[in-house]
C-alpha positions as CSV (number, residue, x, y, z in Angstrom):
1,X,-10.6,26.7,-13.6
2,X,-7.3,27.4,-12.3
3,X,-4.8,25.9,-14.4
4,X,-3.5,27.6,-17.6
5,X,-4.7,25.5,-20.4
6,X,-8.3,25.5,-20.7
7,X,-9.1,21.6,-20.9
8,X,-12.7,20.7,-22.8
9,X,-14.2,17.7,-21.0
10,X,-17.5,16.3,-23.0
11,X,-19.4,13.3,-22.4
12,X,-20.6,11.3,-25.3
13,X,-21.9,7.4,-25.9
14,X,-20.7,4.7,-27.3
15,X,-23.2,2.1,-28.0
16,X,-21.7,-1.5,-28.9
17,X,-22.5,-4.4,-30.3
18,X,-21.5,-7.6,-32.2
19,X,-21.2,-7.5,-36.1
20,X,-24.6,-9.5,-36.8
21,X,-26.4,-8.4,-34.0
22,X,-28.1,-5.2,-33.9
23,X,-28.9,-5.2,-30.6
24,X,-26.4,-3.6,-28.2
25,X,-25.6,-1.9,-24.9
26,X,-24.8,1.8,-24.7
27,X,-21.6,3.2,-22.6
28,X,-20.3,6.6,-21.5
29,X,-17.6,8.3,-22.5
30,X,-15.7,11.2,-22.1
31,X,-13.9,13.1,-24.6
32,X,-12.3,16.3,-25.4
33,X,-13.1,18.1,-28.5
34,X,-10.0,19.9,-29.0
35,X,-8.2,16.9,-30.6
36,X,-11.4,15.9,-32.5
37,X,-14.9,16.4,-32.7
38,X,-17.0,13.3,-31.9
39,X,-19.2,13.0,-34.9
40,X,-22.9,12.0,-34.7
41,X,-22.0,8.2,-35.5
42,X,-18.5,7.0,-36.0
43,X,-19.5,3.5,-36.2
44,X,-16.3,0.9,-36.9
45,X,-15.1,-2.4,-35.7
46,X,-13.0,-2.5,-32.4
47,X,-9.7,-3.6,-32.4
48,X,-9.1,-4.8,-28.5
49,X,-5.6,-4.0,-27.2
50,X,-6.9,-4.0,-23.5
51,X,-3.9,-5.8,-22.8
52,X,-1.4,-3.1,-23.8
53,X,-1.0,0.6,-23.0
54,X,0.4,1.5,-26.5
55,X,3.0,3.2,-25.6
56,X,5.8,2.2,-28.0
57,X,5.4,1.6,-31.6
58,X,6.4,-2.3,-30.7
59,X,2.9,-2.5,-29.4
60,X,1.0,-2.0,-32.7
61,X,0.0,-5.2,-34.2
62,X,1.0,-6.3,-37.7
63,X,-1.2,-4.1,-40.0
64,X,-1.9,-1.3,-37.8
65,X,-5.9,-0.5,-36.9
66,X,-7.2,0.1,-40.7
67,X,-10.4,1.9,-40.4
68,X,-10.5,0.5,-36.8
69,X,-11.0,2.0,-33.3
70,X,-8.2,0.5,-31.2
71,X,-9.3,0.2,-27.5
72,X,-6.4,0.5,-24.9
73,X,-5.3,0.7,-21.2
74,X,-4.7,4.1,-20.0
75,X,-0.9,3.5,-18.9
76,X,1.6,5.9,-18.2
77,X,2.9,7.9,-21.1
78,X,0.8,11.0,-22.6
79,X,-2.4,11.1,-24.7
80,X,-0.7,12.6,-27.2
81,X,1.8,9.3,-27.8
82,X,-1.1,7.0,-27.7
83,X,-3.4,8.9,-30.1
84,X,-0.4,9.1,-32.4
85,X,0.6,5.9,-32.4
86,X,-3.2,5.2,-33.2
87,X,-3.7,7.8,-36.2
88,X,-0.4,6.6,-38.1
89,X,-1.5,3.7,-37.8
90,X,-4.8,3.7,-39.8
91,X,-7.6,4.2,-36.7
92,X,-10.2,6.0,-37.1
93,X,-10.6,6.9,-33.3
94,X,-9.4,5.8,-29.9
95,X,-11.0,4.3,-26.9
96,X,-8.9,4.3,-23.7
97,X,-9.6,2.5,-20.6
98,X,-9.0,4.4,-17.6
99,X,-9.5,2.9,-14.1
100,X,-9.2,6.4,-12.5
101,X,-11.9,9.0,-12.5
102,X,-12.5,9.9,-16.1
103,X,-11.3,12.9,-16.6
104,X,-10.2,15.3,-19.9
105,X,-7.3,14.0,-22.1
106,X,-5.5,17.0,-22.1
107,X,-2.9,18.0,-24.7
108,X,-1.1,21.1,-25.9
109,X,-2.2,23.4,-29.0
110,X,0.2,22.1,-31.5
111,X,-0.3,18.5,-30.2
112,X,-4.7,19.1,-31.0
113,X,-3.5,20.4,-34.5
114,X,-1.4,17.4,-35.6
115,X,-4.5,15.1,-34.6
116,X,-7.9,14.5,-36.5
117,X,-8.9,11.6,-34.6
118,X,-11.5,11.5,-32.1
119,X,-9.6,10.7,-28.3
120,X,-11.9,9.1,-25.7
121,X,-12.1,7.5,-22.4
122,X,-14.3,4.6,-21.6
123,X,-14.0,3.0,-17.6
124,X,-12.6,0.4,-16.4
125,X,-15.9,-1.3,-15.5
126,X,-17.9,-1.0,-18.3
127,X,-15.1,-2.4,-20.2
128,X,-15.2,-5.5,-18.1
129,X,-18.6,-5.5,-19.2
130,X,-18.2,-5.0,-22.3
131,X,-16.0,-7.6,-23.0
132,X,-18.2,-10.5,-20.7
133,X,-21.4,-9.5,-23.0
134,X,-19.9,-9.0,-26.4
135,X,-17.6,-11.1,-28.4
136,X,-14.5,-10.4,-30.3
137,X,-16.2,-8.9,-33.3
138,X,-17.5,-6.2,-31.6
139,X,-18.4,-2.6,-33.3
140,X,-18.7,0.6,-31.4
141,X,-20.6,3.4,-32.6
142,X,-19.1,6.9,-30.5
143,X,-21.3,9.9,-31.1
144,X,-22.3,13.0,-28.9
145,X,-25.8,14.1,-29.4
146,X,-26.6,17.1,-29.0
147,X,-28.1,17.8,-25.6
148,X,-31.8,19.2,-24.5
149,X,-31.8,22.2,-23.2
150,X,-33.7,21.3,-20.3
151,X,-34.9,18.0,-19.5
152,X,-38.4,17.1,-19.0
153,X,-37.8,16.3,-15.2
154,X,-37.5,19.9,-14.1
155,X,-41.1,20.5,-14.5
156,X,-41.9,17.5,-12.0
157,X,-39.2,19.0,-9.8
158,X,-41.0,22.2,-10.0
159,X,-44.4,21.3,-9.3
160,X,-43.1,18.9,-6.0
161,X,-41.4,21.6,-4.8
162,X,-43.5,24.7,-5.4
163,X,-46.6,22.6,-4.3
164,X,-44.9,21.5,-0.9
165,X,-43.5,24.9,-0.1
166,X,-47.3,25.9,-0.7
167,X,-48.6,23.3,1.0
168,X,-46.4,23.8,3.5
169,X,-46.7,27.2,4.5
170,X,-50.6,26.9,4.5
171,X,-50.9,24.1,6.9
172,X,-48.5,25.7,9.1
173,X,-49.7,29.2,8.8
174,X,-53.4,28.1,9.1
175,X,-52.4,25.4,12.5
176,X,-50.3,27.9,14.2
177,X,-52.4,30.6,13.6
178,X,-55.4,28.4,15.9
179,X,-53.3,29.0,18.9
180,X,-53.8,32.9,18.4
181,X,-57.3,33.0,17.7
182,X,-58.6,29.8,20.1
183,X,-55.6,30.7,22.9
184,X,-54.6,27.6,23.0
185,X,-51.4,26.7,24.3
186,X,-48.7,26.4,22.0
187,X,-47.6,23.1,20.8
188,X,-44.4,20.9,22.6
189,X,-43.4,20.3,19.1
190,X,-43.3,23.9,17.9
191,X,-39.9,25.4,18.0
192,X,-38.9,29.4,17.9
193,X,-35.6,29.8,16.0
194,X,-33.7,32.2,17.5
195,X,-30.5,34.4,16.1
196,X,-28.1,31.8,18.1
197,X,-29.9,29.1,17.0
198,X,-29.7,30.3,13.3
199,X,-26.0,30.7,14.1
200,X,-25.6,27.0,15.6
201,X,-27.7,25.2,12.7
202,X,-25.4,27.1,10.3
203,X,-22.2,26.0,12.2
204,X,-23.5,22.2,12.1
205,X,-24.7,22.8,8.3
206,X,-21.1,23.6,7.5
207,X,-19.2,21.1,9.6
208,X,-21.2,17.9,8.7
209,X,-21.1,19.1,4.9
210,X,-17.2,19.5,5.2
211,X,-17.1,15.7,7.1
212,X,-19.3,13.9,4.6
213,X,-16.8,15.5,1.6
214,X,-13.8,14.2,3.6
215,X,-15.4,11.2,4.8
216,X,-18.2,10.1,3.3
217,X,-18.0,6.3,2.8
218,X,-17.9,6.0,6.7
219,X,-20.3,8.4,7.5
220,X,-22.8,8.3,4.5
221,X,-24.3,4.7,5.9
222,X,-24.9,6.3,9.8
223,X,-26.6,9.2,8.3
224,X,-28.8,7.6,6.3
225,X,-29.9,5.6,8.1
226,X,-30.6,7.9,10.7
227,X,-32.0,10.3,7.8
228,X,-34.7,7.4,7.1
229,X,-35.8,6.8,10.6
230,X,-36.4,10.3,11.2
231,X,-38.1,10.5,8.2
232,X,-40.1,7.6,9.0
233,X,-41.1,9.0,12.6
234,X,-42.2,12.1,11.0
235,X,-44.7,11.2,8.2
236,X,-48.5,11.0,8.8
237,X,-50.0,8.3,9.8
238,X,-52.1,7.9,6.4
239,X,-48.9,7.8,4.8
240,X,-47.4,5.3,6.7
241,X,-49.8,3.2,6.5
242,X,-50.0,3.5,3.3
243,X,-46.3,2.6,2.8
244,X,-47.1,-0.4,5.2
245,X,-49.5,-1.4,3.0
246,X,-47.7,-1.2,-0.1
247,X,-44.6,-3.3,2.1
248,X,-46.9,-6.3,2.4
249,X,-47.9,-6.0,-1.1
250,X,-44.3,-6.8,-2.0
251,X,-44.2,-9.3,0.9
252,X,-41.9,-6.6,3.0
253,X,-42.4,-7.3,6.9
254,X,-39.9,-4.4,7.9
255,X,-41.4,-0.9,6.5
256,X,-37.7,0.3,7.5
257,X,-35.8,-2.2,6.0
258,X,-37.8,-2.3,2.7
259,X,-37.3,1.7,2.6
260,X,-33.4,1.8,3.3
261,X,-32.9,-1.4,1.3
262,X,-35.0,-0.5,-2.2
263,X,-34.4,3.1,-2.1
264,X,-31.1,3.7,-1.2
265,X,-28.8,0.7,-0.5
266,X,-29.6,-0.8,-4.8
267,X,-32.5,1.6,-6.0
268,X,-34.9,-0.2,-8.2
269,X,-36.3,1.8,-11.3
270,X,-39.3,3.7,-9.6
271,X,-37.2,3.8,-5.7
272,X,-37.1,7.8,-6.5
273,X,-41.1,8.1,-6.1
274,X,-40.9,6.5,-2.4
275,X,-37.8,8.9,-1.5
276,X,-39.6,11.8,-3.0
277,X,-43.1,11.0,-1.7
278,X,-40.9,10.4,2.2
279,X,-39.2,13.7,1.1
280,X,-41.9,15.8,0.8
281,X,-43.8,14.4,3.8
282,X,-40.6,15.2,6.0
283,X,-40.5,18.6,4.5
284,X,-43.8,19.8,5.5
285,X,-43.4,18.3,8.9
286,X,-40.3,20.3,9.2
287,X,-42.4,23.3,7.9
288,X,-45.3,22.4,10.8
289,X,-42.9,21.8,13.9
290,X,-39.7,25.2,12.9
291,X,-41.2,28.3,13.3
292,X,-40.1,31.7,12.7
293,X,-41.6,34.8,14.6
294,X,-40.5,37.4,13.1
295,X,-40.0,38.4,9.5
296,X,-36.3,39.7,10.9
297,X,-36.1,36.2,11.9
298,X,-36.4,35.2,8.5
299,X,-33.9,37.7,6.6
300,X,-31.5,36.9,9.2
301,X,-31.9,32.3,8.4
302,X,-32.2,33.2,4.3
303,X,-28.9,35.6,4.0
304,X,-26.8,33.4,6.2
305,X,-27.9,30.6,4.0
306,X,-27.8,32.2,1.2
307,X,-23.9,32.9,1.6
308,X,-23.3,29.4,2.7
309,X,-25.0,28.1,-0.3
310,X,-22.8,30.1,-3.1
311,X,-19.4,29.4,-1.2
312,X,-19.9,26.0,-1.2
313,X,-21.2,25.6,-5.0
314,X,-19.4,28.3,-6.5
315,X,-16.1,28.5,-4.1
316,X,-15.6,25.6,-3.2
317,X,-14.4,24.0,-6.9
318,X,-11.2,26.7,-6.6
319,X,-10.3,25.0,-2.8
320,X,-10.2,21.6,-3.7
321,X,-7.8,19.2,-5.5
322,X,-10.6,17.8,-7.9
323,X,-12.2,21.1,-8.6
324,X,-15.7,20.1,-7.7
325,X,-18.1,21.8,-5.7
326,X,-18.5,20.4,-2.4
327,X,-21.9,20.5,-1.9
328,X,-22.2,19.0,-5.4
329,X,-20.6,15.9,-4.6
330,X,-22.0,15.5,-1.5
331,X,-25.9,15.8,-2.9
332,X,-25.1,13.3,-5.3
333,X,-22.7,11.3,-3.6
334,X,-18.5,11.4,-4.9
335,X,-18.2,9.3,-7.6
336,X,-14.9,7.7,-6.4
337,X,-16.7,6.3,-3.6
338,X,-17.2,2.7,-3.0
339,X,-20.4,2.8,-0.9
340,X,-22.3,4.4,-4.0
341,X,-24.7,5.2,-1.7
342,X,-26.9,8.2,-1.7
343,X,-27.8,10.3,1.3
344,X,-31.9,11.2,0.6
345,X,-31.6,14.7,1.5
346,X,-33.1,15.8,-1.9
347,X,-35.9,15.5,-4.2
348,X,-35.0,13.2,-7.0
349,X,-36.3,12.9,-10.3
350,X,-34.4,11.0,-13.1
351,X,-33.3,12.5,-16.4
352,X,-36.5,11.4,-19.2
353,X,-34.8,12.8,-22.5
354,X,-32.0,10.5,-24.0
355,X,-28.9,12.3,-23.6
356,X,-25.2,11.1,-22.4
357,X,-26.5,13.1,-19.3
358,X,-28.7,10.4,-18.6
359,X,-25.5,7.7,-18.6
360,X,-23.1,9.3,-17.5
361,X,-22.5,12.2,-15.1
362,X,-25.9,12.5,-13.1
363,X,-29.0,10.5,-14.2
364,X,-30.7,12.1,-11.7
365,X,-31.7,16.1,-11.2
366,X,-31.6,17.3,-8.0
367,X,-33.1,19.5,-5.5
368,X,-32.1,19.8,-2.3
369,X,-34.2,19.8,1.0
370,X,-33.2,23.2,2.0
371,X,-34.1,24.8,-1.3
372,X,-37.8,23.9,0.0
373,X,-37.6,23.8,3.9
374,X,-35.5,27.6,3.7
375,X,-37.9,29.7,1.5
376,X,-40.8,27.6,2.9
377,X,-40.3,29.1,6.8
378,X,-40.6,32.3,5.3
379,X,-44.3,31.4,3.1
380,X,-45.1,30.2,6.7
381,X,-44.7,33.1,8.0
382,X,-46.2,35.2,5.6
383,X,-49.4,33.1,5.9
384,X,-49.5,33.8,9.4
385,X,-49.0,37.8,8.9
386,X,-51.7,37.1,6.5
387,X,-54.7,35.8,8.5
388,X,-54.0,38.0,11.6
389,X,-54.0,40.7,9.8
390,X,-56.4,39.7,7.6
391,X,-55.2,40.5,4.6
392,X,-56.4,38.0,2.0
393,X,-53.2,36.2,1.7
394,X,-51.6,38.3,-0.2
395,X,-48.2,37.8,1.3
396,X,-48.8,34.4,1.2
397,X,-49.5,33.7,-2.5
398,X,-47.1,36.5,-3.3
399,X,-44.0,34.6,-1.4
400,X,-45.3,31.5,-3.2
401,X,-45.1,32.9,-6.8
402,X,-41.9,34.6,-6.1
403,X,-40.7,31.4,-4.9
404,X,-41.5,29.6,-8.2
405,X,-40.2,32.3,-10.4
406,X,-37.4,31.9,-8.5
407,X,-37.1,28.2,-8.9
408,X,-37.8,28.8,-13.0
409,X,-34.8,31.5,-12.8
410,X,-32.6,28.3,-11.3
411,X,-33.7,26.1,-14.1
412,X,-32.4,28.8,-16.3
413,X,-29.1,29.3,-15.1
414,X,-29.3,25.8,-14.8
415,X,-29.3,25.3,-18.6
416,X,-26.8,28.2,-19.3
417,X,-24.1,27.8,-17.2
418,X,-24.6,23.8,-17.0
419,X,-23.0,23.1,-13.9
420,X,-24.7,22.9,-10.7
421,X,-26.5,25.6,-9.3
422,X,-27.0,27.1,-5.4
423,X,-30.7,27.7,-6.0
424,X,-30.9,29.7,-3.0
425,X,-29.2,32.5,-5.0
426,X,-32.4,32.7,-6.9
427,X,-35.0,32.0,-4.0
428,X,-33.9,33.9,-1.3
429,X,-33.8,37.6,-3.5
430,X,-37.0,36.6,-5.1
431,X,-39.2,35.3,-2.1
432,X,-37.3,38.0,0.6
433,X,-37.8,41.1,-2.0
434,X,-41.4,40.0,-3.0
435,X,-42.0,40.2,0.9
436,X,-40.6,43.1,1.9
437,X,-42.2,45.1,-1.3
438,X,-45.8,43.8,-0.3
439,X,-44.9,44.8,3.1
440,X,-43.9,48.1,2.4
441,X,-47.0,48.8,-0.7
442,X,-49.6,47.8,2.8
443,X,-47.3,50.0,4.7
444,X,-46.5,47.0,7.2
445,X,-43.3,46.8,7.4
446,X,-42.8,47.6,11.0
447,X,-45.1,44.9,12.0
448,X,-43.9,42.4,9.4
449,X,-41.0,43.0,10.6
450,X,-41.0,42.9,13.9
451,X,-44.4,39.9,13.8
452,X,-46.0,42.5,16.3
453,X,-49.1,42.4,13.9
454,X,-49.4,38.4,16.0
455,X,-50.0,40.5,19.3
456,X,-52.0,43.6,18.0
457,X,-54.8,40.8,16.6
458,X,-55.0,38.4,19.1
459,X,-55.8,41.6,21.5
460,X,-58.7,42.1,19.3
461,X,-60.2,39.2,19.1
């Protein structure tokens, strides 16, 4: 971060309920652990003072909070005046409302040694909530378990994604690899990338990421929709059928509609296995129809994107106001936008251990399309080298473990820097290096480099 003081933003729970009911509702919070440690279950009555900011002493009501947990707007004086008030006043903690973006209550060093009461910030909404479904003596429980390492969901993400790069670069190795042995004539739907063509999807890849951060409530519904009916055109037809199928099962007459409406415009509980399962049939028809001739074809698409994907995770956070990664917010959609809608340009899988995770910042791990579609031109390619030279596949299950050692280095990075992570920092050294050092054990490299291995073996056969 840039600023001077180092502010510690943690999420925790608080999970509420009325005083002879021990069923409840669990919230998200946000606290920093500099003026008090959450503890593992601070559980007191609430003293609701939504009403007031407490900002003056003449706000406090007649007794004070005794062993309470006063819950307040945010307002406009400091943390430090509300939590003070609080504290010499008997509470026990402090819940404030904010209708802003949660962010860190910040404070100053002496300021987080005069207090000893846990600060935290609760939104606007689920206090609205909270007050329609519970009544006035409510109890809150705020802890902050400790969180998994990783979840659960990574090793779902792993095999969708290794097993459709592999899947991928088979089918496509294996179909374009027909054309050279039976001379047929190459497919309409095949396209050569080219250095300017690399150069021009990079170009796009930048501006449209930089106009859905700036403007993404009035462009995110136009490209999803778009997003779907490509999607839709592209998977096979056993799939779509089977998704038509499915459609009338749930009395849906518009395989569109039903797909837009349920999975993205208000997901239901299982929407993410119909985006995945659309996901990863677009991403191996992506994989069939791009093709890349040479394996300096391939160096050249992987190091550009490779560079574009660390600026704008890792940069980006120092250029803008909210000092969040651009390409962050934009996979999982900016949470100060009122669309809440999601563009389905990734593989989805939602968090399965119970952690404040799971509540509050991104109940969903992520991986994005071009995490798969970028490394899997290159297994592609390496299938081809494979069977025309016939080499046993080697480069081809070689680029495919690399690629999910790789994805495994991600997950760890993941877990120890926890923030988001430009997985193509992992794949593209891992699946390029594995390549070229196969290449160069066979003594290859000139031909894997240059694909002229395609032209020496279809002259032989």
């Amino acid at each position: 971060m840039l600023c001077c003081i180092k502010v510690v933003g943690e999420y925790g729970m608080a999970h509420f309920n009325d005083k002879d009911d021990s069923k409840g509702k669990d919230y998200c919070i946000f606290f920093n652990s500099q003026w008090a440690r959450l503890p593992q279950d601070l559980n007191k009555a609430i003293h609701d003072l939504t009403a007031s900011v407490l900002c003056s002493a003449s706000e406090v009501p007649d007794g004070g909070f005794p062993n309470r947990i006063p819950m307040v707007m945010r307002g406009n004086c400091t943390f430090y005046e509300k939590v003070r008030l609080a504290q010499i006043n008997g509470a026990k903690g402090i819940l404030i409302v904010s209708k802003d973006r949660l962010t860190p209550p910040a404070g100053n060093k002496t300021q987080y040694e005069e207090i000893d009461i846990p600060v935290a910030l609760l939104s606007y909404t689920d206090m609205l909530d909270i007050s329609k479904n519970f009544g006035d003596e409510r109890e809150v429980a705020m802890y902050a378990p400790k969180e998994p390492v990783l979840d659960y969901n990574m090793v779902i993400i792993f095999i969708m994604a290794v097993g459709t790069v592999a899947m991928g670069g088979y089918l496509a190795g294996s179909r374009d690899t027909k054309k050279y042995v039976d001379n047929e004539k190459q497919d309409e739907e095949t396209v050569d990338v080219t250095p300017i063509m690399i150069s021009v999807f990079v170009l796009m890849c930048c501006t449209m990421l930089l106009l859905l951060y700036y403007f993404y409530d009035y462009l995110g519904t136009r490209a999803l929709h778009a997003t779907a009916i490509l999607q839709l055109y592209c998977v096979p037809t056993w799939l779509y059928k089977t998704i038509c199928i499915m459609c009338r099962m749930l009395h849906g007459g518009d395989v569109f509609c039903v797909y837009v409406q349920c999975a993205f415009v208000s997901p239901p509980r299982w929407a993410w296995v119909l985006q995945d399962t659309l996901g990863i049939a677009f991403c191996l028809y992506m994989l069939k129809t791009i093709r890349l001739p040479t394996f300096k074809a391939c160096t050249l698409l992987l190091v550009v994107l490779f560079v574009y994907d660390i600026f704008f995770v890792f940069i980006t956070p120092f250029l803008t106001k909210s000092r969040e990664s651009i390409m962050v917010e934009v996979a999982a959609g900016p949470s100060d936008s009122f669309s809440h809608e999601k563009l389905p340009m990734v593989l989805k899988v939602p968090r399965l251990n119970s952690s404040p995770l799971a509540l509050c910042d991104r109940p969903f791990s992520l991986l994005g399309f071009g995490d798969v579609l970028v490394p899997g031109l290159l297994v592609a390619y390496c299938h081809r080298f494979d069977i025309l030279t016939h080499s046993s596949r080697i480069y081809f299950v070689a680029c495919t473990i690399a690629y999910g050692v790789g994805l495994l280095i991600t997950f760890v990075a993941l877990a120890v820097m926890k923030m988001g992570q430009p997985a193509l920092l992992y794949l593209v050294p891992c699946t390029l290096l594995t390549s070229l050092a196969v290449a160069l054990w066979r003594k290859e490299l000139p031909q894997f480099w240059s694909g002229s291995g395609f032209v020496v073996n279809t002259s032989l056969i």
